[in-house]
N, C-alpha and C positions, 0 to 999 in steps of 0.2 A: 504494500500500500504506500502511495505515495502522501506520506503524513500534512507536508506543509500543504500541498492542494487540496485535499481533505476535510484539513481542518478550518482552510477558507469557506467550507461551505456554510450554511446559518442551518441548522437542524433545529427540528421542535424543539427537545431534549436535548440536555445530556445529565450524567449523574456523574459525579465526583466522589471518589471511593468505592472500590472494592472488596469491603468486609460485607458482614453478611449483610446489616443495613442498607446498604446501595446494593448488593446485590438482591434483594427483595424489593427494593425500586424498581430495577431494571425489570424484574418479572412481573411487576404489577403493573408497570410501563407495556410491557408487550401485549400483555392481557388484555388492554385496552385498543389495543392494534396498532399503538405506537411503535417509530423505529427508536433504537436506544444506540447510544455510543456511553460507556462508561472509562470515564480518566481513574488514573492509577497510579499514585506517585512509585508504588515499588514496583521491581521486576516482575515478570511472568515467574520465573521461577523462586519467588519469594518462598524463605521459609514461617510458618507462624507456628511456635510453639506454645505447648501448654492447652490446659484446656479453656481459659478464659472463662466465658458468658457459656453457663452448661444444660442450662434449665428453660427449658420453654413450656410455659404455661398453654393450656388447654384453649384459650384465645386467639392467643399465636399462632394455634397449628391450625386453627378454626380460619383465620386468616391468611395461612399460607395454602391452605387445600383450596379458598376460593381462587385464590390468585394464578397457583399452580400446584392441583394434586399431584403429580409425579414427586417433585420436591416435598411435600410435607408428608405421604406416604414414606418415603426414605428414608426421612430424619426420625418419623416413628418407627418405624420396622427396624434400624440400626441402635435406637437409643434403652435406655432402662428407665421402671417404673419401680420403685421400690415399694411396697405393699406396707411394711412396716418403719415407724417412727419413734424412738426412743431418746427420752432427755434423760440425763441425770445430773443432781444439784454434791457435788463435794463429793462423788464417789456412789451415791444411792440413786435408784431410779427415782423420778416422781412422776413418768409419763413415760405410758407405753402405748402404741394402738396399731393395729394389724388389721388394713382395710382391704376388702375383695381385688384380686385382679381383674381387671377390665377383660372384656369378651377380644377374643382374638377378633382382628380388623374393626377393630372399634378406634373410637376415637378417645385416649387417654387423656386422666388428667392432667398429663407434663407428660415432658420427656425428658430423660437427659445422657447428653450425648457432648464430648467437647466441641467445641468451638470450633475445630481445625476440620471436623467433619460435618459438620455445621454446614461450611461456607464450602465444602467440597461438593456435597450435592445441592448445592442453588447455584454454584458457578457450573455444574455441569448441565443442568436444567436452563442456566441463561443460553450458555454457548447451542443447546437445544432448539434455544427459541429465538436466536439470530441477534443476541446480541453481540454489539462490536466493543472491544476491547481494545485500548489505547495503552500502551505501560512506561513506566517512567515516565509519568506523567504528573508531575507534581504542580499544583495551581498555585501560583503567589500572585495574583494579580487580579483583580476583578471589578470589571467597571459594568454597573448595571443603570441602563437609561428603561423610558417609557415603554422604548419597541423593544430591546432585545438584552441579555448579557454577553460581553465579550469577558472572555476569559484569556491569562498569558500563563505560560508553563515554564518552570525554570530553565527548563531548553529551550525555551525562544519563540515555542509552536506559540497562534493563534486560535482562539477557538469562539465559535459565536453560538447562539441557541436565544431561539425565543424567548426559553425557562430552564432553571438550572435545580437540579437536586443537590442538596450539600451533605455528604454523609462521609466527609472526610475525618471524622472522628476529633479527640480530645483540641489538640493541635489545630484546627481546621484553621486551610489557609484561607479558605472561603471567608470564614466568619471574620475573621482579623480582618482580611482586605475590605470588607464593608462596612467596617466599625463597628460592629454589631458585642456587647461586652455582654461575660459571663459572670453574672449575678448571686453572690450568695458566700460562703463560707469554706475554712481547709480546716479540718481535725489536724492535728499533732499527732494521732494518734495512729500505731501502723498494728499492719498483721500479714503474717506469713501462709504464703497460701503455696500446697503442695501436691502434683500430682505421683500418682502410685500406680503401679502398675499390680494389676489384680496379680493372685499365685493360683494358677488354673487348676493344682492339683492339690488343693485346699484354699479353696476361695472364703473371706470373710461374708458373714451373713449378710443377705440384698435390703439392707437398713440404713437409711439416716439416723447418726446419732449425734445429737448436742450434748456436752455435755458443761454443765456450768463451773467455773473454780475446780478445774482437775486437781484431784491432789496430786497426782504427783509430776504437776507442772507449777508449782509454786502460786497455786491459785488462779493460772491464768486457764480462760475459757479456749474449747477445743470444738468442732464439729470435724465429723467427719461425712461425704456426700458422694456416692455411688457413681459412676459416670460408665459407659459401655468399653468392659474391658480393664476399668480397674476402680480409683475411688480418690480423692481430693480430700487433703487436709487442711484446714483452715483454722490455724492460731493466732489467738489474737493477744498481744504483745501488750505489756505496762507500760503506763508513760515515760515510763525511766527507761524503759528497758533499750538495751544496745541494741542494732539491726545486726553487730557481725556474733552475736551470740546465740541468734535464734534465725538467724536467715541466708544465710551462707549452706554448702549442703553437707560438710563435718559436723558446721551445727545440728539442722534437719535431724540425721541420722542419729543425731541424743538424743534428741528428743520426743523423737518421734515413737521409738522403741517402749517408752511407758504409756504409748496410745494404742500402739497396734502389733500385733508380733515382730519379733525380731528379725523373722526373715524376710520381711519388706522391708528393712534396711538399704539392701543391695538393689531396692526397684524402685528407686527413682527414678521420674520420667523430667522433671520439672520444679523448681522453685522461684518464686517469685516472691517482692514483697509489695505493698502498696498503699498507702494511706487516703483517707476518707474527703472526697471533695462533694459540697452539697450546692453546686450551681447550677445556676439555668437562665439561655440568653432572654436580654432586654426584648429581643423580637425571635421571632422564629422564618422573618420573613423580610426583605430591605422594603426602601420607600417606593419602591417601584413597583412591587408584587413580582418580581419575576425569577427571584432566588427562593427557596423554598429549607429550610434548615433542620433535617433529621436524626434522630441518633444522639452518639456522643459529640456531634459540634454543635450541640444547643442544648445538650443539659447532661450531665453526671453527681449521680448517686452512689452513698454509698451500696454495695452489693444485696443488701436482706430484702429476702423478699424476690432476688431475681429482677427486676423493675428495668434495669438497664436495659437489657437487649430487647425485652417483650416490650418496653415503650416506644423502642428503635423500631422494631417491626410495625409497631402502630400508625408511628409516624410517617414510614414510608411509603405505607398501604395510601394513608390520606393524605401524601403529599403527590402521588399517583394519578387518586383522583380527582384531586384538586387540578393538577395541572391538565388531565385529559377535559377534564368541563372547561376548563379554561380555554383550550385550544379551542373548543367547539360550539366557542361561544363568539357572537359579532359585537357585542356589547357588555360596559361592565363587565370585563375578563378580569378585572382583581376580585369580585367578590368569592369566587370559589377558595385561589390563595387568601384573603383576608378569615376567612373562616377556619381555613386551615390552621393558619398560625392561632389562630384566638383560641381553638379548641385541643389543638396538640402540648399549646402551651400549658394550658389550662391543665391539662394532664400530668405535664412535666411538674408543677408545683403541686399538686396533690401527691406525686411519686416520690418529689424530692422531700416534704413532710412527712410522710410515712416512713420511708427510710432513714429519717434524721429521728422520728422516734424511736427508731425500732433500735440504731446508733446509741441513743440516751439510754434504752433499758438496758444493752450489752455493756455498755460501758459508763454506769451510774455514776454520776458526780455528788448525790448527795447519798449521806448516811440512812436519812430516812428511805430513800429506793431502794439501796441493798439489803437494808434488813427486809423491807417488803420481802423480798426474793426470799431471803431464809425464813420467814414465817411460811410463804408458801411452798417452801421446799417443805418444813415439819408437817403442814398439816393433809398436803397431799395425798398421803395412805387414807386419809379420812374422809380427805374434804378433793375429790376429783377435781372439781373448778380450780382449783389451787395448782396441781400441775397440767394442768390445759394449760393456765395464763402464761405459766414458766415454759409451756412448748411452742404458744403461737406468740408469744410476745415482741421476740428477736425477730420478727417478719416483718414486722409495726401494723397499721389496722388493714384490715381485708373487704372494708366498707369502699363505694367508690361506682360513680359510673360503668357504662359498658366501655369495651378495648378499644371500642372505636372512637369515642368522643369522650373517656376521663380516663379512665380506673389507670391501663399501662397506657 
């Protein structure tokens, strides 16, 4: 392909970024019988390790089957459900529950499956469906007038479109080049998150378990979360604590051994660490209407709850068809984008609230919260509400519009 002629031309579309956010653009783009071009700052042969974003809510998949069943079949048929859920508070259960498995080809309440294969079957469903693929393609540049966006790429390329998808993640060059600023708060506070590779020939039971104040992690809180093929650990770290003591993978392998046997030692696949940002952009959209801003380059949450990708996928879906009524409209083409953002937004602060509570109860700043927790650690044998609160609390509230206009 000859890039520079190419990219002279003015397309409906284009989407910017690559992960699975723009890649669920690009499919919900095609679904409408649009043509797609998506930019890509990394190579084709990019590596993405780790399992990232692992959890797709029941919404999600409900959203990607309309858009493109092939892809959301995939992503359930390859991911796991885990049936049972287990807390415990200082070493003791105070919540256990063991829910039916879903009917085979049904449609589960999650899935989870990492990230890497995530984006492996929606990039192979785009390429499917005739999307075009640009790589190395990073945007620093972005000038959006009344008719169109021009876009410039660090290599020099031009690029024009009617409407622009921004799902170029945390970073997004997009948002910086429009001024568009991200709104809200950074924790100090970090945690170590760890992929495992299952042991096939004694695999640990198909359960999530939280567990609160490990003892024998000096108090600090542990979960551990099933993923297809092995299972992620996530600890989370005191404010004092050093990151080369508990996040490096010598450390890891200390520590890890008083959560899970010792012979998942030697199966690490992944460590990462990452601390807690609770923003979300001033707009979701420039003055123009003609940029549209999905994903992590218009809001990031902490993790509980899952919120991040499944808001990502929301935003995509109706930043899709926002832009295909747009197109298809002779008049008043901002109000479909105007809606978009008002209501995507609108989403994004209800997400990033939920998750800044659910933040608060993991990591209590006052004394009165934590003893709450231990009073309801003791009375839980007794009083079941008591560890329900302590299993659904780290999530934050589960109240919330439908996926398409609040809740993700």
């Amino acid at each position: 392909m000859d890039t520079e002629k190419e990219s002279a031309q003015r397309r409906p579309v284009l989407v910017v970024g690559a992960g699975p956010v723009g890649l669920t653009a690009a499919l919900a783009l095609r679904s409408s019988g649009l043509p797609v071009t998506v930019l890509e700052a990394e190579s084709e042969d990019r590596v993405r390790p780790g399992s990232r974003a692992l959890y797709l809510h029941r919404e999600s998949l409900q959203l990607l089957g309309q858009i493109c069943p092939e892809a959301a079949r995939s992503i359930i048929d390859h991911g796991v459900v885990w049936s049972t859920r287990r807390t415990l508070y200082r070493g003791r259960e105070v919540f256990s529950r063991t829910y039916p498995s879903p009917p085979r080809g049904s449609l589960p309440p999650f899935t989870s499956l990492r990230q890497v294969e995530t984006e492996r079957y929606l990039m192979r469903e785009c390429r499917a469906a005739g999307v075009e693929f640009v790589w190395d393609s990073e945007v620093v540049d972005v000038e959006s007038t009344p008719e169109e966006v021009r876009l410039r790429t660090a290599a020099g390329a031009q690029w024009r479109a009617e409407y622009v998808v921004a799902a170029d993640g945390a970073r997004s060059g997009v948002r910086r080049s429009l001024g568009i600023e991200l709104q809200g708060e950074r924790s100090n506070a970090f945690h170590v998150v760890v992929d495992v590779e299952e042991d096939p020939a004694d695999p640990l039971p198909l359960e999530r378990v939280f567990h609160y104040e490990h003892p024998g992690l000096d108090g600090r809180s542990v979960m551990r979360v099933p993923f297809a093929g092995g299972f992620q650990l996530d600890l989370q770290c005191k404010d004092d604590d050093d990151p080369d003591e508990y996040a490096d993978e010598d450390a890891v392998r200390r520590w890890m051994t008083r959560v899970v046997p010792d012979r998942y030692a030697d199966r690490l696949l992944w460590v990462s660490r990452y601390r807690f940002l609770k923003v979300v952009a001033e707009s979701f959209t420039d003055r123009n209407r003609r940029v549209l801003l999905v994903g992590e380059s218009c809001h990031l949450f902490p993790p509980f709850g899952a919120r991040g990708l499944n808001s990502g996928i929301a935003d995509a879906v109706a930043a899709a068809s926002a832009v295909a009524e747009a197109l298809g409209r002779s008049d008043a083409r901002e109000l479909p984008v105007d809606d978009f953002a008002r209501r995507r937004r609108e989403a994004a602060l209800f997400n990033c609230r939920a998750a800044g509570a659910a933040l608060d109860h993991l990591r209590p700043k006052s004394r009165t919260r934590r003893l709450g927790q231990s009073v309801a650690a003791r009375l839980a044998p007794l009083v079941p509400a008591c560890g329900a609160w302590l299993e659904y609390a780290p999530y934050g509230p589960r109240t919330g519009a439908a996926v398409a206009s609040g809740r993700y």
